[in-house]
Backbone atoms as SQL, in Angstrom:
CREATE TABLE atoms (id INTEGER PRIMARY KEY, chain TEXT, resi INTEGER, resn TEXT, atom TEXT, x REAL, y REAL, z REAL);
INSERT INTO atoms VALUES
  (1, 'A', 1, 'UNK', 'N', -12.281, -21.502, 8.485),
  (2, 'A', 1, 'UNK', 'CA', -12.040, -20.057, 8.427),
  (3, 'A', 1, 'UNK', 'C', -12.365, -19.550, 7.022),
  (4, 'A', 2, 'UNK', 'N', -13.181, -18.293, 7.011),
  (5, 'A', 2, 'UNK', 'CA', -13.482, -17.738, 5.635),
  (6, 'A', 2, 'UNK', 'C', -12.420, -17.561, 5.016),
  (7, 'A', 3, 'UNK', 'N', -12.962, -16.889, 3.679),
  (8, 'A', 3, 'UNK', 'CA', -11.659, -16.551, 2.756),
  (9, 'A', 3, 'UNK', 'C', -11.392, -14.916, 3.284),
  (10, 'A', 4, 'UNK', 'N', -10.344, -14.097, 3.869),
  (11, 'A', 4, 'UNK', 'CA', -10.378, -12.434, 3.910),
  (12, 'A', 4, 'UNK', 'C', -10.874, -11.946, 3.071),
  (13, 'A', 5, 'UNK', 'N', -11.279, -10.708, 3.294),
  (14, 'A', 5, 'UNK', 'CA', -12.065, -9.956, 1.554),
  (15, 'A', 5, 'UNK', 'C', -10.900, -8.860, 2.053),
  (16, 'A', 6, 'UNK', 'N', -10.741, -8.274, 1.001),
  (17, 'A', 6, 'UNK', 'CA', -9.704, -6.494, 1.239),
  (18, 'A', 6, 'UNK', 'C', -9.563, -5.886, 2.331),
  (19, 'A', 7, 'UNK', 'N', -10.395, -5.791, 2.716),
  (20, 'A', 7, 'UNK', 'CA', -11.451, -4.893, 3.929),
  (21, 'A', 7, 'UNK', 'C', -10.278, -5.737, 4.909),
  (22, 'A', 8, 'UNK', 'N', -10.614, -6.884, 5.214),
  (23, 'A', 8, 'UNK', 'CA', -9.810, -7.720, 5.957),
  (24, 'A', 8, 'UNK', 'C', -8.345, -6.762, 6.171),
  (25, 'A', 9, 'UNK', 'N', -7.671, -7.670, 5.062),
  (26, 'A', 9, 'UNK', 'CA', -5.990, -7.627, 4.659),
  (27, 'A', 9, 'UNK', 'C', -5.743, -5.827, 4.716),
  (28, 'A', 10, 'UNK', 'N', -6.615, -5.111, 4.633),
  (29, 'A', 10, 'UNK', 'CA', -6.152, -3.673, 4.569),
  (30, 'A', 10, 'UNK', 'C', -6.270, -3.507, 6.347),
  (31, 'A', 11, 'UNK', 'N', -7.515, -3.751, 7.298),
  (32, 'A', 11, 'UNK', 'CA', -7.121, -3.621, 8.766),
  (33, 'A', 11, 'UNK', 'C', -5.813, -4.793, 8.903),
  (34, 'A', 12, 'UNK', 'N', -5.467, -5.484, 8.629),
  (35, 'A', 12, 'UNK', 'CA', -4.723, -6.407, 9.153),
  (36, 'A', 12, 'UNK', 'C', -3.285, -5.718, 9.122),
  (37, 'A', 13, 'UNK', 'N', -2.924, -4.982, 8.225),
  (38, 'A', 13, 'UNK', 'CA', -1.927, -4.514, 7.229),
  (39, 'A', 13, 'UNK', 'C', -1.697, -3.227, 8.504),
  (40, 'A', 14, 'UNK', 'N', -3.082, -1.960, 8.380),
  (41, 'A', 14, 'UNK', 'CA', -3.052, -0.648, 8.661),
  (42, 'A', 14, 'UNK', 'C', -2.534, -1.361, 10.457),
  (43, 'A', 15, 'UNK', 'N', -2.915, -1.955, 11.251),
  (44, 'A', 15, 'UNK', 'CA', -3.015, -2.358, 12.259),
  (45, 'A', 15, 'UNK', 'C', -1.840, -2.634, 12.964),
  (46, 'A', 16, 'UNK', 'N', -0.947, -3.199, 12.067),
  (47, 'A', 16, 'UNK', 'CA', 0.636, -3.359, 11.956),
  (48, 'A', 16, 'UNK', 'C', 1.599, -2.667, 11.324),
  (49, 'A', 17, 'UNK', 'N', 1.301, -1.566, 11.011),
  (50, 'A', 17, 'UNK', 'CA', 2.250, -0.663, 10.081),
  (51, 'A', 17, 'UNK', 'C', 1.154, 0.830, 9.682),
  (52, 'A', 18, 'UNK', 'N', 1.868, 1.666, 10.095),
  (53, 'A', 18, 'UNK', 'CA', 1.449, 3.413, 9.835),
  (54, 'A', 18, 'UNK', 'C', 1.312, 3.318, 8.283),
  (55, 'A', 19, 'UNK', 'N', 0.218, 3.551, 7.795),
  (56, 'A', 19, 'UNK', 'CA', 0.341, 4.029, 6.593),
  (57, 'A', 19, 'UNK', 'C', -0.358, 5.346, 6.382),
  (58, 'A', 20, 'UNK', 'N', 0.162, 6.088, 5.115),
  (59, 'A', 20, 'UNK', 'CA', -0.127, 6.872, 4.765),
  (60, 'A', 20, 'UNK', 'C', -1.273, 7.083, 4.166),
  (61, 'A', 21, 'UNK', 'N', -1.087, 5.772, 2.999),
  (62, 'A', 21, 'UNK', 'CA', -1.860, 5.755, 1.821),
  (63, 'A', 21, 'UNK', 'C', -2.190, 3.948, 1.769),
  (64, 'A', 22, 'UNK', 'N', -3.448, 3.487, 1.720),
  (65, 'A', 22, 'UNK', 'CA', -3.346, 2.127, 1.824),
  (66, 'A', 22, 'UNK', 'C', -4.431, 1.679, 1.139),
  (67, 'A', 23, 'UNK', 'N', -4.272, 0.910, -0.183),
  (68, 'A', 23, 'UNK', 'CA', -5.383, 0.160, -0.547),
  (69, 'A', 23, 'UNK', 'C', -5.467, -1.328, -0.776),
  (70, 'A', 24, 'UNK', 'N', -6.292, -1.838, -1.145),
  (71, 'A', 24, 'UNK', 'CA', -6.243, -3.142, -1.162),
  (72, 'A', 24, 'UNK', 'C', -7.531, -4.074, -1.690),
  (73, 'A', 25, 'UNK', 'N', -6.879, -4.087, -2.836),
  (74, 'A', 25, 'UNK', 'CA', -8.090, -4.935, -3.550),
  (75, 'A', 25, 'UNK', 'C', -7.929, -6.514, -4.005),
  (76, 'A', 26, 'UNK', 'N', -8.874, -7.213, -3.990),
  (77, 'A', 26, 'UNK', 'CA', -8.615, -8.967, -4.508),
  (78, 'A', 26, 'UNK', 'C', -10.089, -9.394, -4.552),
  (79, 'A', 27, 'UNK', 'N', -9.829, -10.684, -4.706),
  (80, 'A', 27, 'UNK', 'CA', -11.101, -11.375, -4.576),
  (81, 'A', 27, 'UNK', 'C', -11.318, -12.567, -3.605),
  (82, 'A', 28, 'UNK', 'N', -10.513, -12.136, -2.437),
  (83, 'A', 28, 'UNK', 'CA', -10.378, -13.751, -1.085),
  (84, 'A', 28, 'UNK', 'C', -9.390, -14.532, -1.504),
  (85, 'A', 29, 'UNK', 'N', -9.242, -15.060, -2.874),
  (86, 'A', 29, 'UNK', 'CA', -7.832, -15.732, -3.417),
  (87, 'A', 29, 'UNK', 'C', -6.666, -14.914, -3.280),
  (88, 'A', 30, 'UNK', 'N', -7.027, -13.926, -4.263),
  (89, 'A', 30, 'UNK', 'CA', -5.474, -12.975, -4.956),
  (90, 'A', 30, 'UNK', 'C', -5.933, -11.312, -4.476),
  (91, 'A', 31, 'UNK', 'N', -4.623, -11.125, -4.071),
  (92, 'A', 31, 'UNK', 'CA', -5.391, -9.766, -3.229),
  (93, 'A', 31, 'UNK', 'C', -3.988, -8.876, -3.990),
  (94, 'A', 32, 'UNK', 'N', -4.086, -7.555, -4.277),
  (95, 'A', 32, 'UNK', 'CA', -3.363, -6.500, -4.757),
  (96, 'A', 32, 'UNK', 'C', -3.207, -5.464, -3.821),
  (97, 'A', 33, 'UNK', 'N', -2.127, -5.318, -3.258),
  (98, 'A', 33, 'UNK', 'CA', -1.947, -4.101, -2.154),
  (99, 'A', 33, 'UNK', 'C', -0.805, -2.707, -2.490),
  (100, 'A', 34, 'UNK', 'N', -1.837, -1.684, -2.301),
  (101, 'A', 34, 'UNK', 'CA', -0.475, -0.600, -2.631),
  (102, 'A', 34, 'UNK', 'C', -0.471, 0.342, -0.937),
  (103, 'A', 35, 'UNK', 'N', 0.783, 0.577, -0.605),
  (104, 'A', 35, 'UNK', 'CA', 0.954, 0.483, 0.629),
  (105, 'A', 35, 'UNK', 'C', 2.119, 1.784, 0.591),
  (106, 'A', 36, 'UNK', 'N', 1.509, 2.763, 1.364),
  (107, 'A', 36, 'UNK', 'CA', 2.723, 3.969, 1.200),
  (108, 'A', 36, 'UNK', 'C', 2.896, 4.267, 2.793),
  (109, 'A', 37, 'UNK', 'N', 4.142, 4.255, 3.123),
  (110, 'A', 37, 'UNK', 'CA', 4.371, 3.969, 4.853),
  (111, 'A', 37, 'UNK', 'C', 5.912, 5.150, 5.030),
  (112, 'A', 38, 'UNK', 'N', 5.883, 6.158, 5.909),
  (113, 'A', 38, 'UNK', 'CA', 7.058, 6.571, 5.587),
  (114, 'A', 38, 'UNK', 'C', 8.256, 5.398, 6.560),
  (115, 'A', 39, 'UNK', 'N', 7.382, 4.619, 7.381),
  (116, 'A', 39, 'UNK', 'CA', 8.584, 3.372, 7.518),
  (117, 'A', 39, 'UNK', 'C', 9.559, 3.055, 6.617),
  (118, 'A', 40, 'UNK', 'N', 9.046, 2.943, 5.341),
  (119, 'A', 40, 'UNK', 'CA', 9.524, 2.224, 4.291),
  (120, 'A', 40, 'UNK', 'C', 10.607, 3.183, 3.361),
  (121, 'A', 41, 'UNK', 'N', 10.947, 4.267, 4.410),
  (122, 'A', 41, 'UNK', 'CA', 11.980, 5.136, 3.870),
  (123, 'A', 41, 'UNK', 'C', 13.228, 4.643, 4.302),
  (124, 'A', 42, 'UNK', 'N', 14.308, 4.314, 3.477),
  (125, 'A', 42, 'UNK', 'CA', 15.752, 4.063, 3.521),
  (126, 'A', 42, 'UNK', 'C', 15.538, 2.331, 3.661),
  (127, 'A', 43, 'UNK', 'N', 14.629, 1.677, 3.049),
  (128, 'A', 43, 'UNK', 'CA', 14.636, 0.294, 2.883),
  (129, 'A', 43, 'UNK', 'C', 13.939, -0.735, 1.755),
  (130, 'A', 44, 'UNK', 'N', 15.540, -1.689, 1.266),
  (131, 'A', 44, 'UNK', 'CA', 14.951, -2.234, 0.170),
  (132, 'A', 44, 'UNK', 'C', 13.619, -2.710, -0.331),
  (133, 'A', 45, 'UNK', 'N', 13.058, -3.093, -1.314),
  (134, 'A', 45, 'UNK', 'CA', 11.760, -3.716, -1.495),
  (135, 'A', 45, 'UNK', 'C', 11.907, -4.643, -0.795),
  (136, 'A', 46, 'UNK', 'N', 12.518, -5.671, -0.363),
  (137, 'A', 46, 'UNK', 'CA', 12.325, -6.740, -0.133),
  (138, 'A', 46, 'UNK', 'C', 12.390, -6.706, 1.522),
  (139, 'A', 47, 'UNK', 'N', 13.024, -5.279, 2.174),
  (140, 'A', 47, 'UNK', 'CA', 12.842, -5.452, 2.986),
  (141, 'A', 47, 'UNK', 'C', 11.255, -4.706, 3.599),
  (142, 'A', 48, 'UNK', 'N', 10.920, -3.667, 2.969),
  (143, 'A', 48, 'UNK', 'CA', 9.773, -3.207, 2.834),
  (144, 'A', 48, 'UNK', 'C', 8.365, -4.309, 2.731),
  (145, 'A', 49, 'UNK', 'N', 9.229, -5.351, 2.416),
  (146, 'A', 49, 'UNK', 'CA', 7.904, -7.020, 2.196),
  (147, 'A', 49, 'UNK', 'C', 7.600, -7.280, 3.212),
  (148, 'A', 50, 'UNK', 'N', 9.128, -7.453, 3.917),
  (149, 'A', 50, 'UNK', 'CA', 8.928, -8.346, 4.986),
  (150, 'A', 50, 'UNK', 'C', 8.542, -7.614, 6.464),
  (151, 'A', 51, 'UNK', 'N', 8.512, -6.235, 6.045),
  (152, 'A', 51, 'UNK', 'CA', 7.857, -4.982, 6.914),
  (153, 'A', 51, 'UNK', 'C', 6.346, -5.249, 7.278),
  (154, 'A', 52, 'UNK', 'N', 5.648, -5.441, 5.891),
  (155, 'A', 52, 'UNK', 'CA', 4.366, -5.492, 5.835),
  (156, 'A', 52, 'UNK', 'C', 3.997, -6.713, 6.001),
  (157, 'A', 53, 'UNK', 'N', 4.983, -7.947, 5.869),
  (158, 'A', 53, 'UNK', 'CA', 4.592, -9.358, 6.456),
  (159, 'A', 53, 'UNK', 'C', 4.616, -9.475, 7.879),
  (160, 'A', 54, 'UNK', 'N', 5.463, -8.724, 8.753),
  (161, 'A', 54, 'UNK', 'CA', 5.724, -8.609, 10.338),
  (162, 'A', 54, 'UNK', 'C', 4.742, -8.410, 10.607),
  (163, 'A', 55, 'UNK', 'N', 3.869, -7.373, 9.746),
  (164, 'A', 55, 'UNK', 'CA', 2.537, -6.083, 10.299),
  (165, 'A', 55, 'UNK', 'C', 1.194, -7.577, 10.122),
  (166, 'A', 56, 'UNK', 'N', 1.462, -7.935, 9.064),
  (167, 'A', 56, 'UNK', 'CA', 0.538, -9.005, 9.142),
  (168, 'A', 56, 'UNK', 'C', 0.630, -10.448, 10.018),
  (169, 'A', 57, 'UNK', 'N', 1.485, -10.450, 10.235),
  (170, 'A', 57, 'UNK', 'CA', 2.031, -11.739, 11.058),
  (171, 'A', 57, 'UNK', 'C', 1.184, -12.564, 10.944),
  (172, 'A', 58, 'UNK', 'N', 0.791, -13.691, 11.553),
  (173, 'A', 58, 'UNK', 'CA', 0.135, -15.118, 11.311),
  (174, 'A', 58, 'UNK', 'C', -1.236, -15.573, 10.718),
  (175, 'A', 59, 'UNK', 'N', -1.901, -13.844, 10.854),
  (176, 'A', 59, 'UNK', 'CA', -3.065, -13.923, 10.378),
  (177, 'A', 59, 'UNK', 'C', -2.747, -14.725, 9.255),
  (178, 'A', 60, 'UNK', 'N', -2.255, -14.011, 8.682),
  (179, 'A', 60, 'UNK', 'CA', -2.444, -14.536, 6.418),
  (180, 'A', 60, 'UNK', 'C', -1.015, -15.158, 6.346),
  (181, 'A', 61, 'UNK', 'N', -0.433, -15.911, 7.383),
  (182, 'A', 61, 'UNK', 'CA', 0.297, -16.850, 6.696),
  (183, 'A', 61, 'UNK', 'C', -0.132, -17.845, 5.779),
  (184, 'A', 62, 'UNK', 'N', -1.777, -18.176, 5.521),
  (185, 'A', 62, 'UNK', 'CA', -2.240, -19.222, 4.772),
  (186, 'A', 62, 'UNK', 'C', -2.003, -18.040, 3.528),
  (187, 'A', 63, 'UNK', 'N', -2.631, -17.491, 3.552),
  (188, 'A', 63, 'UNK', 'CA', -2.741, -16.363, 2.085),
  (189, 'A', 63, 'UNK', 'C', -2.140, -15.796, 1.834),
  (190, 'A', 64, 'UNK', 'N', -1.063, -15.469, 2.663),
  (191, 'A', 64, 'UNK', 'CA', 0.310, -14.503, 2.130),
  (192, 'A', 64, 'UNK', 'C', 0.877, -15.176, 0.814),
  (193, 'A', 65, 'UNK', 'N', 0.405, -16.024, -0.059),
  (194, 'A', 65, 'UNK', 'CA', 1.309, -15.994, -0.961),
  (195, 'A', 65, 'UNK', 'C', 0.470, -15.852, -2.273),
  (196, 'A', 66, 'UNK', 'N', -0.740, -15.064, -1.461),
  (197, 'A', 66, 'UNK', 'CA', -1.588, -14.273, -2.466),
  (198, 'A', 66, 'UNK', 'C', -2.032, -13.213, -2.925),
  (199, 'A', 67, 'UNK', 'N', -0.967, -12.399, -1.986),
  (200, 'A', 67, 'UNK', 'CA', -0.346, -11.288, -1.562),
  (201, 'A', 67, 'UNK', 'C', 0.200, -10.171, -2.588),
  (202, 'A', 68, 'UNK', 'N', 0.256, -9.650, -3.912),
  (203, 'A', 68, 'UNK', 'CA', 1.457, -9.079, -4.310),
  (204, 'A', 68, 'UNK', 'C', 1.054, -7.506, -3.799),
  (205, 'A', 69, 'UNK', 'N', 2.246, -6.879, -3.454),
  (206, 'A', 69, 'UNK', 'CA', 1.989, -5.584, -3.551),
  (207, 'A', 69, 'UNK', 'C', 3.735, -4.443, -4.084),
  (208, 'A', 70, 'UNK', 'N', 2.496, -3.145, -3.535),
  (209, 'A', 70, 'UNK', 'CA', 3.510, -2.150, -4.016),
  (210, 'A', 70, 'UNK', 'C', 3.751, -1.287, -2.820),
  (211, 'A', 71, 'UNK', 'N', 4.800, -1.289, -2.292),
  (212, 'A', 71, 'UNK', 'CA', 5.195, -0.806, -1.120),
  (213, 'A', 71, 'UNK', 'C', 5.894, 1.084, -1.886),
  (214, 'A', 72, 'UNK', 'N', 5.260, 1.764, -0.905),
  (215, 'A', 72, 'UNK', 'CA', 6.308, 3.371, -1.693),
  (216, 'A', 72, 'UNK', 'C', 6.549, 3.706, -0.483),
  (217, 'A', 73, 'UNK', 'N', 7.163, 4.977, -0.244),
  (218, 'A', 73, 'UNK', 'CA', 7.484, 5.669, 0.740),
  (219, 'A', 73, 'UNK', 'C', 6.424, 7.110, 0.450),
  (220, 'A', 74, 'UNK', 'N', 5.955, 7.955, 1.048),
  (221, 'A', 74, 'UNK', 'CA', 4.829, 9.032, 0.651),
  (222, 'A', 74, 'UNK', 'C', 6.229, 10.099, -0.762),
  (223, 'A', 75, 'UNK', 'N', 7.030, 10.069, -0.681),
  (224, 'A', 75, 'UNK', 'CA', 8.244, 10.909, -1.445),
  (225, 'A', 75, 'UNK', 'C', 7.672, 10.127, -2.551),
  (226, 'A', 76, 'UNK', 'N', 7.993, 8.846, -2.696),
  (227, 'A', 76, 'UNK', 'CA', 7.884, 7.994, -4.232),
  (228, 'A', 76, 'UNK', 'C', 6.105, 7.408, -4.285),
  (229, 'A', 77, 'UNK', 'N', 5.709, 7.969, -3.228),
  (230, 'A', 77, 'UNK', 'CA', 4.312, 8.054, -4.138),
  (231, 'A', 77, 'UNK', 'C', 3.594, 9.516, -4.718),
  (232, 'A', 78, 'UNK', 'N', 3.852, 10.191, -3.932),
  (233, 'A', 78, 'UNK', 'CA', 3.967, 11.801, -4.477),
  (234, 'A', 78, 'UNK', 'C', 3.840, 11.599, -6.208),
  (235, 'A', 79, 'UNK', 'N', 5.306, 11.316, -6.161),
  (236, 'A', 79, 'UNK', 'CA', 5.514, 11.082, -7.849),
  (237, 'A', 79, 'UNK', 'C', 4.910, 10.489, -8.783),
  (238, 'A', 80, 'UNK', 'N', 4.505, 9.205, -8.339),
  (239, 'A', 80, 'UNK', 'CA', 3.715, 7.876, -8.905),
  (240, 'A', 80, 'UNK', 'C', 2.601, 8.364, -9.643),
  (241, 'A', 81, 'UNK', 'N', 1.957, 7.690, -10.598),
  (242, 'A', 81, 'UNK', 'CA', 0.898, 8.453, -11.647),
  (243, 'A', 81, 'UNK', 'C', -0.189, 8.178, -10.101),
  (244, 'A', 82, 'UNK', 'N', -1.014, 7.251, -9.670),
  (245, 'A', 82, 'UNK', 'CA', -1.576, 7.551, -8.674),
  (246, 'A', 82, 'UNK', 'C', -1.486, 8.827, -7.556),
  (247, 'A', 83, 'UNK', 'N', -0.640, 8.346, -7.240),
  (248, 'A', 83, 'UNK', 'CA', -0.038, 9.646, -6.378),
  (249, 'A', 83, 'UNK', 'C', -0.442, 11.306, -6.971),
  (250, 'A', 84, 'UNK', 'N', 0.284, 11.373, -7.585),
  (251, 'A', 84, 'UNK', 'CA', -0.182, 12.149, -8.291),
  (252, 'A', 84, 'UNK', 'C', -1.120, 12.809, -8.972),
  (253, 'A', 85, 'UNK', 'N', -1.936, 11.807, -8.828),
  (254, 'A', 85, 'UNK', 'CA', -3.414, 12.144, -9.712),
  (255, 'A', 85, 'UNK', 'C', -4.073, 12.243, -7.972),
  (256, 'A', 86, 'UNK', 'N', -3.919, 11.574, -6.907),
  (257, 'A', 86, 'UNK', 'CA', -4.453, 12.222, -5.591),
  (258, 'A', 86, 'UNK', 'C', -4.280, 13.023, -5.328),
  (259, 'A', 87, 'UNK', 'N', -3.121, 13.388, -5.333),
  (260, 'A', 87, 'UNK', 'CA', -2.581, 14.629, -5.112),
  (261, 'A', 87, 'UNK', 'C', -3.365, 16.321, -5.176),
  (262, 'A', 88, 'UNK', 'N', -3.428, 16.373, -6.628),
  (263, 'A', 88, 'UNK', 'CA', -3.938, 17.070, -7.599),
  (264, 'A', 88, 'UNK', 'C', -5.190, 16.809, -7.146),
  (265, 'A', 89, 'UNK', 'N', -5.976, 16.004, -6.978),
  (266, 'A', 89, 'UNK', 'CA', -7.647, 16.360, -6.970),
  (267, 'A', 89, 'UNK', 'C', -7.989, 17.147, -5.530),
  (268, 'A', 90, 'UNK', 'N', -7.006, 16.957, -4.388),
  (269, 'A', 90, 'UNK', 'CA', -7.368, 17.673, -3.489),
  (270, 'A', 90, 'UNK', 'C', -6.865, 19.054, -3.522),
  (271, 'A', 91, 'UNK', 'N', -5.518, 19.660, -4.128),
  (272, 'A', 91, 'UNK', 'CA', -5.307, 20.789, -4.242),
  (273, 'A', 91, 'UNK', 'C', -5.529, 21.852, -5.479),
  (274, 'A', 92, 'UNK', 'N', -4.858, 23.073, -5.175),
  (275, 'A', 92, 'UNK', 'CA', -5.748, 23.692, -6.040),
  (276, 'A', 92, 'UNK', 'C', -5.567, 23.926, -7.655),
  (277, 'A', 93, 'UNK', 'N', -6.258, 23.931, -8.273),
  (278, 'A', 93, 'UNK', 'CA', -5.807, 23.557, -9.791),
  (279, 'A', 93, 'UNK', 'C', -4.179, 24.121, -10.285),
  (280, 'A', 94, 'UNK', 'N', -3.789, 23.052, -11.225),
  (281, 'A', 94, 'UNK', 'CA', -2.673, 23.412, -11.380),
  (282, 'A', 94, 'UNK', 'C', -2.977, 24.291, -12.652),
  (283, 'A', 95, 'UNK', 'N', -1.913, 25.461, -12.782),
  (284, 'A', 95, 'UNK', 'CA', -1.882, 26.425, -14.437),
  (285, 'A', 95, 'UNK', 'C', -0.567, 25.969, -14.647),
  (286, 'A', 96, 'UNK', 'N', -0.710, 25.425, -16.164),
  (287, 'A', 96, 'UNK', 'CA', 0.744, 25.104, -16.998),
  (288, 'A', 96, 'UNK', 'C', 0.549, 26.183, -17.453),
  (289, 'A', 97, 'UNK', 'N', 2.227, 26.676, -17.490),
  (290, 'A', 97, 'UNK', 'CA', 2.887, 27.655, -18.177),
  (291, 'A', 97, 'UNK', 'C', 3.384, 26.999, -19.671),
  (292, 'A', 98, 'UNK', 'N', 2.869, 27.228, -20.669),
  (293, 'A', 98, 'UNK', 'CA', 3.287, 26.901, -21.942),
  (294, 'A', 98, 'UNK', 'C', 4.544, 28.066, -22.191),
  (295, 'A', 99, 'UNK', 'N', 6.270, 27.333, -22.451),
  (296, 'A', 99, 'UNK', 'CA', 6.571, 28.571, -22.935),
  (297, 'A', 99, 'UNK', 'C', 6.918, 28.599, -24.378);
């Protein structure tokens, strides 16, 4: 069996869990996932892990422990400098009020 590339682990991921916001980058070894699900509202990180490990189930049990990610809820990614900087490029310019 090949090594997954992103592309992979991000259908594997989206396939098993609603996301909002989903990326996913690595190199087949070590993969980096940021994962914004409003599932993941009213639940610890750790249970938010094992959310996105259910969603993946057996596929990447070999590679799940190459796995790290960042689980948000769309509220705490809103905020997030990412978030935020998405945010903003689709709407309409912001004017600071200097007072």
């Amino acid at each position: 069996m090949s090594d997954p590339t992103p592309t992979d682990v991000q259908r594997f991921i989206a396939a098993g869990l609603p996301c909002s916001h989903l990326q996913v980058d690595g190199d087949g070894r070590h993969f980096f996932a940021t994962i914004v699900s409003a599932e993941f509202e009213g639940l610890s990180r750790v249970r938010r892990h094992q959310r996105v490990y259910a969603a993946l189930g057996d596929r990447m049990r070999e590679e799940i422990h190459a796995l790290s990610m960042k689980t948000l809820t769309p509220a705490e990614f809103a905020a997030s400098p990412e978030g935020a900087g998405q945010a903003a490029s689709g709407a309409a310019p912001h004017h600071h009020h200097h007072r």
